[in-house]
LODONU-205941 format. One line per 5 residues: number of its first residue (from 1); their letters; for each residue x, y, z of N, C-alpha, C. Coordinates in pm, whole numbers, plus 32768, in hexadecimal, padded with zeros to 4 digits. Example, Ala and Ser with C-alpha at 12.3 -4.5 7.8 and 13.67 -1.06 7.14 Angstrom:
1	AS	8527 7DC7 830C 84CE 7E3E 830C 8528 7EB6 830C  8505 7F1F 82C4 8557 7F96 82CA 850A 8003 8313 .
//
This chain:
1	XXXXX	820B 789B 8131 827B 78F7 8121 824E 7989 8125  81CC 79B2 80FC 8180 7A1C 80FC 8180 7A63 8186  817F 7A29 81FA 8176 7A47 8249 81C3 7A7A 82AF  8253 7A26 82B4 82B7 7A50 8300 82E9 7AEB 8296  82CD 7ABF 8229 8312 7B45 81C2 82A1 7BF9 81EA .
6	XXXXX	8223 7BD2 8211 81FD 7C3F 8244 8230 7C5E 82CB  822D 7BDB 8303 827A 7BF5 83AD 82D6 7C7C 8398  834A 7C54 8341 83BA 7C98 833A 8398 7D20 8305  8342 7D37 8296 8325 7DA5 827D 82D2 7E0D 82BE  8286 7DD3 82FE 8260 7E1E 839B 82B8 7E5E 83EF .
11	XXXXX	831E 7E26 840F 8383 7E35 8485 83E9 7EB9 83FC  83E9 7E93 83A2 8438 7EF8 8356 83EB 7F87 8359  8379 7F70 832A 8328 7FE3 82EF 8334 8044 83BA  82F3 7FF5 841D 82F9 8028 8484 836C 8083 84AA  83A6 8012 84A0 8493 806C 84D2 8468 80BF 8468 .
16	XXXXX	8468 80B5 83E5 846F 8141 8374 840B 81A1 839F  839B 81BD 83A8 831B 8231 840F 8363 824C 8492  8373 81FF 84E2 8384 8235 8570 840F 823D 85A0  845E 824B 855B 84F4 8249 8577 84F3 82E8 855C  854C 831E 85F8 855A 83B5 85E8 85AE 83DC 8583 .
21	XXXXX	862A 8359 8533 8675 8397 84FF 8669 8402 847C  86A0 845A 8431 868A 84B8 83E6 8643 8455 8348  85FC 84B4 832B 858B 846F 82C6 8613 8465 8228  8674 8489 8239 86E4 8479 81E2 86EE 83C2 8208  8718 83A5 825F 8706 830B 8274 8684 82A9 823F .
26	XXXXX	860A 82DD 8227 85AB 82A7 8211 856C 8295 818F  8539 822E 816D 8522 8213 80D0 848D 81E4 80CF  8437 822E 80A5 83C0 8231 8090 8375 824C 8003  82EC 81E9 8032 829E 820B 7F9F 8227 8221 7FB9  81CA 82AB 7F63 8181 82FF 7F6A 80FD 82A8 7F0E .
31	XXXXX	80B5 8275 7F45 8030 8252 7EE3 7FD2 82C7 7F02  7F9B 82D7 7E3B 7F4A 834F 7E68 7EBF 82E9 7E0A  7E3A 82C1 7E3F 7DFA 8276 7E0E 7DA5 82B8 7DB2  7D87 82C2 7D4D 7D34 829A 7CEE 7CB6 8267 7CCD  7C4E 829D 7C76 7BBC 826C 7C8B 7B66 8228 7CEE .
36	XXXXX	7B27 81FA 7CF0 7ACF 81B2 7D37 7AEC 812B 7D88  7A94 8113 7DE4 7AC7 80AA 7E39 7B0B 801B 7E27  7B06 7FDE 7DA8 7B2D 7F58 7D79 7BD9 7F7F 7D36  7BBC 8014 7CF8 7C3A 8048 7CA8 7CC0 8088 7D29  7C4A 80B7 7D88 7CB4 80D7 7E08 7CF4 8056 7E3B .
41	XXXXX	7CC7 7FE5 7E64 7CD4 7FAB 7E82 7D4D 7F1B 7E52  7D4B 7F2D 7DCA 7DA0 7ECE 7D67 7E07 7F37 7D71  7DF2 7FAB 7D5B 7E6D 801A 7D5D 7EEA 7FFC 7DB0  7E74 800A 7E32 7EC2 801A 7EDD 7F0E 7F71 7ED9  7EE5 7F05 7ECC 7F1F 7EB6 7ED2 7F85 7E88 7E6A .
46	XXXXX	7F80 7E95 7DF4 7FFE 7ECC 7D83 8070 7F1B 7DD6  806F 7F9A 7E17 80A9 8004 7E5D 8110 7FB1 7EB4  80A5 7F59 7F31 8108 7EF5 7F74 8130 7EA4 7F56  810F 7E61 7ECE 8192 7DF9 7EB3 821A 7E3F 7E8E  8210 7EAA 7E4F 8281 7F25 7E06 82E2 7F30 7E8E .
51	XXXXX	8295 7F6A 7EF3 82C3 7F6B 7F7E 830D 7F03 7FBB  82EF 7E80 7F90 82FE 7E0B 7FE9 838E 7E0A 7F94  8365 7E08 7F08 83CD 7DD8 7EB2 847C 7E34 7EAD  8433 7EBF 7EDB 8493 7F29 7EF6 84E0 7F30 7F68  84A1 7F09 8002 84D0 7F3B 8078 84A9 7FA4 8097 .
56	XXXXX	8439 7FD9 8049 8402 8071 8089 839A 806D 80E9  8347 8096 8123 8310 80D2 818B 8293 812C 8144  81FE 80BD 811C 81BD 80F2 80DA 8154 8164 8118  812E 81DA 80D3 80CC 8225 8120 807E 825D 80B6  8002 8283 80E7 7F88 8288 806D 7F4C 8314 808F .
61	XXXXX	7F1D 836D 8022 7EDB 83C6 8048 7E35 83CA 8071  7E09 8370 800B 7D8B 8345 8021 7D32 8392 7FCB  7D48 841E 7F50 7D1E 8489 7F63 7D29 8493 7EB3  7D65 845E 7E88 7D4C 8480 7DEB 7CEA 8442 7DAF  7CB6 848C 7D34 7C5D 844A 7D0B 7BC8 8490 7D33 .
66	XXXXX	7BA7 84D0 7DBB 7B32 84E6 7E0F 7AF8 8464 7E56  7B25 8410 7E5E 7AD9 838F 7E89 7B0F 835F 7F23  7B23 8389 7F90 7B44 8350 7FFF 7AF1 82C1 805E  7A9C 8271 7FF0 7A9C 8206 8021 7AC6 8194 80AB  7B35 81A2 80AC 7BB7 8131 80A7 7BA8 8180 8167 .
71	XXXXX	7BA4 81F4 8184 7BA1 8214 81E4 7B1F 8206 8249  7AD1 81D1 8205 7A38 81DD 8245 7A36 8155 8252  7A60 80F2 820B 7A54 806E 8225 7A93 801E 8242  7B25 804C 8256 7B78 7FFC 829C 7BB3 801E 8302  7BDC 7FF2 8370 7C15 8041 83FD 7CA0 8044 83E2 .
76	XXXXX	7CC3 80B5 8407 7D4C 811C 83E8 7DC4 80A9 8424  7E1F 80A4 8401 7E95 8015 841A 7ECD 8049 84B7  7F38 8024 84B6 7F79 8022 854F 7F68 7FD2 859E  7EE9 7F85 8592 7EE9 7F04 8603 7F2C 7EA9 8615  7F45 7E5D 86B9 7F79 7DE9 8694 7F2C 7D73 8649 .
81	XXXXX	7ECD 7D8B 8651 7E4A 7D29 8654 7DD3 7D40 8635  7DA2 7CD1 8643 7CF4 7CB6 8679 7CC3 7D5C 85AF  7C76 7DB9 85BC 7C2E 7DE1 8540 7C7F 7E42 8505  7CD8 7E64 853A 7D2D 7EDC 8502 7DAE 7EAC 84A9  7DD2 7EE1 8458 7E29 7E94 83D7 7EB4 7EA3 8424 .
86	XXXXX	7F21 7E58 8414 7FA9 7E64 8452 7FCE 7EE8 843F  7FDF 7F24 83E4 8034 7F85 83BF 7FD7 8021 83B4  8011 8093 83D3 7FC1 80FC 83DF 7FE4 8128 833E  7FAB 8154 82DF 7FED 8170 8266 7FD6 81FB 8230  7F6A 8262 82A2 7F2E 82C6 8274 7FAE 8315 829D .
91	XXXXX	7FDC 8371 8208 8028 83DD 8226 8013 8433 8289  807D 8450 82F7 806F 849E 837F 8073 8509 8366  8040 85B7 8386 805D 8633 8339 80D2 865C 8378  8132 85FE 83DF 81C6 8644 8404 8208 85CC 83AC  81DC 858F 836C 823C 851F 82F1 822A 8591 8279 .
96	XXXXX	81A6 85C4 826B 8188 85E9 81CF 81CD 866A 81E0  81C8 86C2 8250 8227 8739 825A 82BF 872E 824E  82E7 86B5 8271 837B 86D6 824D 838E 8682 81D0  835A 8633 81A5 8355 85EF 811A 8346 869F 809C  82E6 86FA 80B2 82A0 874D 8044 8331 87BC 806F .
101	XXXXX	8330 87D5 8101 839B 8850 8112 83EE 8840 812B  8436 87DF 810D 84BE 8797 814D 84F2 8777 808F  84BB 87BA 8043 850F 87C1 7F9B 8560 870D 7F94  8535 86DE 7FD2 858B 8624 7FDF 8541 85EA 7F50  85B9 857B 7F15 85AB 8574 7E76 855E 8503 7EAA .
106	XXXXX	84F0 8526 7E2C 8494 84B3 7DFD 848E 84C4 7D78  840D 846A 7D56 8427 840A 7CA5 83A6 83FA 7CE3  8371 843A 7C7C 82AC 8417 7C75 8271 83BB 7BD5  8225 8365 7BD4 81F8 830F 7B6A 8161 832F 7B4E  8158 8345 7AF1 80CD 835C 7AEC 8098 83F6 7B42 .
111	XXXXX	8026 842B 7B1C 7FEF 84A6 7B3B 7F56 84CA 7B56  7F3D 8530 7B91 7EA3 8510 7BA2 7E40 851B 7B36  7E92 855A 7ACF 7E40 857A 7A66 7E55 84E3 7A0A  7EBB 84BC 7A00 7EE2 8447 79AB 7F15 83C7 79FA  7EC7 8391 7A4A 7F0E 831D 7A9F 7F37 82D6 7A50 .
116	XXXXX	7F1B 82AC 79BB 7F61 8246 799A 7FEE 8240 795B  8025 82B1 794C 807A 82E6 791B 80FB 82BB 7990  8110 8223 7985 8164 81E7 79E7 81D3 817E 799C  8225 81C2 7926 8284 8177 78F2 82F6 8140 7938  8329 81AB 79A0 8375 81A8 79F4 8382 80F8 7A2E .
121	XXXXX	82F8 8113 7A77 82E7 8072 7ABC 8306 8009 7A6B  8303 8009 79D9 832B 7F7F 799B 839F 7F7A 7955  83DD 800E 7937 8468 800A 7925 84CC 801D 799B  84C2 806C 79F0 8531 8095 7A34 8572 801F 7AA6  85C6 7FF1 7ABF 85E7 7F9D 7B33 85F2 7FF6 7BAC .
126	XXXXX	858A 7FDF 7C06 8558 8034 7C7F 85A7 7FF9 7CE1  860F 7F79 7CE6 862F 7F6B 7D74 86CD 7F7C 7D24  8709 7F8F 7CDA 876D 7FD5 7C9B 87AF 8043 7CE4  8840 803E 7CEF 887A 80C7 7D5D 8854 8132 7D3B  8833 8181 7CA2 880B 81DB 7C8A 878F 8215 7CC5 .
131	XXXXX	8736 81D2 7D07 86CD 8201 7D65 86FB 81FF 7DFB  8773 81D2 7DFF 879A 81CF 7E90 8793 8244 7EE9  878C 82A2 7E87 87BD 835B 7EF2 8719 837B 7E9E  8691 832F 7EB9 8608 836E 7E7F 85DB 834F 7F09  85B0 83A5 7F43 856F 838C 7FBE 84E9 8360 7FCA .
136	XXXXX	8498 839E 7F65 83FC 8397 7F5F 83DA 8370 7EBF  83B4 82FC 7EC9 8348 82FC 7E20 82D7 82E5 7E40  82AD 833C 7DC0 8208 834F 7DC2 81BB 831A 7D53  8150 82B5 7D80 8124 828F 7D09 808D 8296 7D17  8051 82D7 7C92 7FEE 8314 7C9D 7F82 8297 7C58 .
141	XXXXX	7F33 8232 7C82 7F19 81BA 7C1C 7E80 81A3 7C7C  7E1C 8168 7BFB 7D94 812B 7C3C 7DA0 808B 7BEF  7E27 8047 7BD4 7E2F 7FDA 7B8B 7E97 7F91 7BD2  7E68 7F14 7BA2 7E9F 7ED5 7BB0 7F28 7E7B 7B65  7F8F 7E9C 7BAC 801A 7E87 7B97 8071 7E4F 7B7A .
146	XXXXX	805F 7DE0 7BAE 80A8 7D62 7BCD 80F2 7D2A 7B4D  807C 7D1E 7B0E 80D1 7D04 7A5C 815A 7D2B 7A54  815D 7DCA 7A64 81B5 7E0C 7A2D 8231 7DB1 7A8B  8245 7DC5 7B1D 828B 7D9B 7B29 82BE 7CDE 7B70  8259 7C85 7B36 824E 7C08 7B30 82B3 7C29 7A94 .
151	XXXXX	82BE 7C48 7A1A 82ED 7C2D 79B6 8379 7C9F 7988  836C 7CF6 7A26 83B0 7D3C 79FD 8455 7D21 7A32  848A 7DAA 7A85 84F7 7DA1 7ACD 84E6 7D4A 7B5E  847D 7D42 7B76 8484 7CEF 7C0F 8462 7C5A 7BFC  8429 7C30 7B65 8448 7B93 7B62 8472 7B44 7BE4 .
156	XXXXX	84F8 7B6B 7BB8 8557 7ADE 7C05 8538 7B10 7CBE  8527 7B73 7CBF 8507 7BC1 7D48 848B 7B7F 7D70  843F 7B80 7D3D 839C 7AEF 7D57 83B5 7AAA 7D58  8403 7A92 7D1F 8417 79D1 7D0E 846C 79A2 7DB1  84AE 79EA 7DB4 84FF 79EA 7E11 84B0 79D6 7E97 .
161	XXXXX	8463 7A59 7EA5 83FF 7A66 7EF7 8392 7A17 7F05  83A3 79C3 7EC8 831A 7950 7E8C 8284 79A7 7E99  82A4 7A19 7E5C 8246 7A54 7E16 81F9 7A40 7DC4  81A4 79B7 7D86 818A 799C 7D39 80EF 79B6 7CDB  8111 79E9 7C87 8092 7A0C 7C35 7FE5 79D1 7C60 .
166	XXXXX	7FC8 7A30 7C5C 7F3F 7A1B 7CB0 7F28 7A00 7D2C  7F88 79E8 7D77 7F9B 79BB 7E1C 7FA6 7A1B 7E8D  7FDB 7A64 7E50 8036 7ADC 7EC3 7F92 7B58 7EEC  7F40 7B62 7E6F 7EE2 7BB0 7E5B 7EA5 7BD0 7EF6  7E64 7B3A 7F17 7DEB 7B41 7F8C 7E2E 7B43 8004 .
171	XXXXX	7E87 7B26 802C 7EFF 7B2A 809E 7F10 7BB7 809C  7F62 7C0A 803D 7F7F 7CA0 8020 7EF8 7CCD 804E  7E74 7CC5 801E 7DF3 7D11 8031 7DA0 7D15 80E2  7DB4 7C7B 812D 7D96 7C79 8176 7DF7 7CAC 81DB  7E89 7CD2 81C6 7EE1 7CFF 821F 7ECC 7D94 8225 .
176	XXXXX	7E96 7DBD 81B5 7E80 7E93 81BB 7E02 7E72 81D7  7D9A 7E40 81C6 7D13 7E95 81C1 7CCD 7DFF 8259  7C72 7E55 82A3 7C54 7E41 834F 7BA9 7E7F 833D  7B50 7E08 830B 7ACF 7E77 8318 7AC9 7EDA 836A  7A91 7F2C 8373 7A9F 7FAD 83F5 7A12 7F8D 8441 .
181	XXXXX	7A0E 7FC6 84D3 7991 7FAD 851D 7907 7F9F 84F9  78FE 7FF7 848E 78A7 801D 8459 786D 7F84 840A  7892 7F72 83C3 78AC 7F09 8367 787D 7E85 8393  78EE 7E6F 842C 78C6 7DF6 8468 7864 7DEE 84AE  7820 7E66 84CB 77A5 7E8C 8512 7717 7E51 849F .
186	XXXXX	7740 7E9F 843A 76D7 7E85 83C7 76D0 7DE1 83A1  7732 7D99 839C 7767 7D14 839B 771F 7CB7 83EA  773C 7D07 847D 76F4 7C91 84B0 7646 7C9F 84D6  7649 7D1E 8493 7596 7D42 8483 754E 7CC6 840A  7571 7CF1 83AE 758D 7CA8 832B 7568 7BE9 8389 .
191	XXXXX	75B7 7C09 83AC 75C2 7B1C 83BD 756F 7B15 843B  752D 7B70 8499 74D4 7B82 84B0 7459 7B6D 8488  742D 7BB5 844F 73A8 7BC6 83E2 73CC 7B46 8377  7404 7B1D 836E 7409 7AB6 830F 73F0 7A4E 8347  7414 7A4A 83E0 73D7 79D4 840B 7331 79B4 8441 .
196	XXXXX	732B 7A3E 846D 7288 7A3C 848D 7249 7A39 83F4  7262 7A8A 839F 7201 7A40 830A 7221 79A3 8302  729A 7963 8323 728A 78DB 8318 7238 789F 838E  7237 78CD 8429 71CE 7864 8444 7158 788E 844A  710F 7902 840B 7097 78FA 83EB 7076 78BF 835F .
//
């Protein structure tokens, strides 16, 4: 079920980025990542279930924290295929220009100074009409999420989704993150050399 449900959220997130229509039509969410590579990483995938669970159109800065990791080791999304992750998720600077100068309402969670400072996420009902006219949320997090909303307002929304606790994790992780060249280069150096120490 994991799978056709990213299908769809692909084809959403895409129409939501590349649709000329006015960014008033568009409903997006801002991940800004947090500490170090394991904390970026649980973050960013927390971020897209929020996304999945919302109908938004996730995009990441890559940039809080000082730690840009996540960019050196994984190849940037947009592909159909083969090493590059489906989805492009790096904020564009003609998205972030009319998002910062375009005054359009957002709702930010958490901060760079205080990421954890994210009550919002476990009280507020985020797919509720009252966020309907929020164009952009921003959530500033190096943690991991899911709790909050496995027990929270999106319950029955997982369940539904056969989202199920502990399952959704490695599916969600391997759909954003695409070792990058680099990586698979070193990779197959690595199983290389591992095989010549084995037949000597």
């Amino acid at each position: 079920a994991i799978g056709p449900l990213l299908l769809r959220y692909t084809l959403l997130h895409r129409s939501m980025l590349c649709d000329p229509a006015p960014l008033s039509s568009k409903r997006i969410l801002i991940h800004h990542g947090v500490g170090g590579l394991g904390n970026q990483m649980q973050g960013l995938v927390s971020s897209l279930l929020l996304a999945v669970l919302t109908d938004r159109a996730l995009v990441t800065t890559h940039t809080s924290g000082g730690c840009n990791f996540l960019g050196e080791l994984f190849a940037p999304g947009g592909g159909n295929g083969g090493s590059a992750a489906v989805i492009q998720t790096t904020l564009t600077p003609s998205l972030a220009r009319a998002l910062w100068l375009g005054h359009v309402p957002r709702v930010s969670f958490g901060d760079v100074t205080d990421p954890l400072r994210l009550p919002g996420l476990a009280c507020d009902d985020l797919s509720s009409g009252r966020y309907d006219t929020v164009i952009a949320l921003e959530v500033h997090t190096g943690e991991y999420l899911a709790p909050l909303f496995e027990l929270g307002h999106f319950r029955e929304k997982m369940r539904h989704l056969g989202l199920d606790r502990g399952r959704w994790f490695q599916p969600f992780a391997r759909y954003l993150f695409r070792p990058s060249a680099v990586v698979q280069k070193a990779m197959t150096t690595d199983s290389t050399i591992r095989c010549d120490v084995g037949v000597h």
